[in-house]
N, C-alpha and C positions, 0 to 999 in steps of 0.2 A: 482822649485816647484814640489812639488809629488803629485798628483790626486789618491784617492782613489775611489777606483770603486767595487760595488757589484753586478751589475747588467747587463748581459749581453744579446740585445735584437739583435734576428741573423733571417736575410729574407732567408726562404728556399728555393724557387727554385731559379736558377742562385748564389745561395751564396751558402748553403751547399748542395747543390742538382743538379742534370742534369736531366731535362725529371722524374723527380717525384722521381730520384732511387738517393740515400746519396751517394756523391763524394766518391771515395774510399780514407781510413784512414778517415772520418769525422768520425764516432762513435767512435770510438776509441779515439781521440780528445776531443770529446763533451764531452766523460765520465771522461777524465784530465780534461779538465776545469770544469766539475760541480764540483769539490770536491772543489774549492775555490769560483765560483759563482753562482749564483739564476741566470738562463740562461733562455730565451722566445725565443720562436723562432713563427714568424709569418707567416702564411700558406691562401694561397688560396684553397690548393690541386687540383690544376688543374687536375691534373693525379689523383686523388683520392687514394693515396698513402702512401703521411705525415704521418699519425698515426701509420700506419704499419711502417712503416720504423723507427719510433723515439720512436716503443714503446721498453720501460725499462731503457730507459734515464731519469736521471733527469735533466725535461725540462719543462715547462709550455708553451701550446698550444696555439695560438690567434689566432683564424681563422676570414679572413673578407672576402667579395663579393668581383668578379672582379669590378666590379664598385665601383669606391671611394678608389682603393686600397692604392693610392696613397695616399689622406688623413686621412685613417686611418694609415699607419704605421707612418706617420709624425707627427700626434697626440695622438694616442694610449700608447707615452712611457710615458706619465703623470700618474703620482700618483705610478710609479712601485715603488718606491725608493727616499726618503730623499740625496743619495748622487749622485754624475754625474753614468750616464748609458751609456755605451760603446753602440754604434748601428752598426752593421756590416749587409752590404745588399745594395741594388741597390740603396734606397732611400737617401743613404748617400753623 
């Protein structure tokens, strides 16, 4: 069975991130894979960081409270997308 996927929803710190700063090769990466999908990436900014680091990427931001964080990434990927959405992150 082959699963088609448009949608890819990626948790920034501890998945593409260390201490606020893009794992090294991760831009580089995210800018190959944006050419084939609509990529989210969800941020606390603890380090108040994220944006600077992700800007010029095509990427769509979702920032939530440390509080709740947990259920908002577990519920948050509703409505992105009609087909399955890959989730890459701690909550997985």
């Amino acid at each position: 069975m082959i699963i088609t996927v448009h949608w890819h929803v990626l948790d920034y710190n501890g998945t593409l991130a260390t201490g606020g700063k893009l794992s090294e090769g991760v831009k580089a990466k995210l800018v190959g894979i944006s050419k084939d999908y609509e990529l989210y990436v969800l941020i606390a900014d603890t380090y108040g960081s994220a944006t600077a680091e992700l800007f010029g990427l095509l990427v769509t931001l979702k920032a939530f409270e440390h509080v709740g964080a947990m259920e908002f990434k577990v519920h948050n990927n509703k409505g992105i997308g009609p087909c399955p959405v890959c989730l890459c992150g701690q909550w997985v």
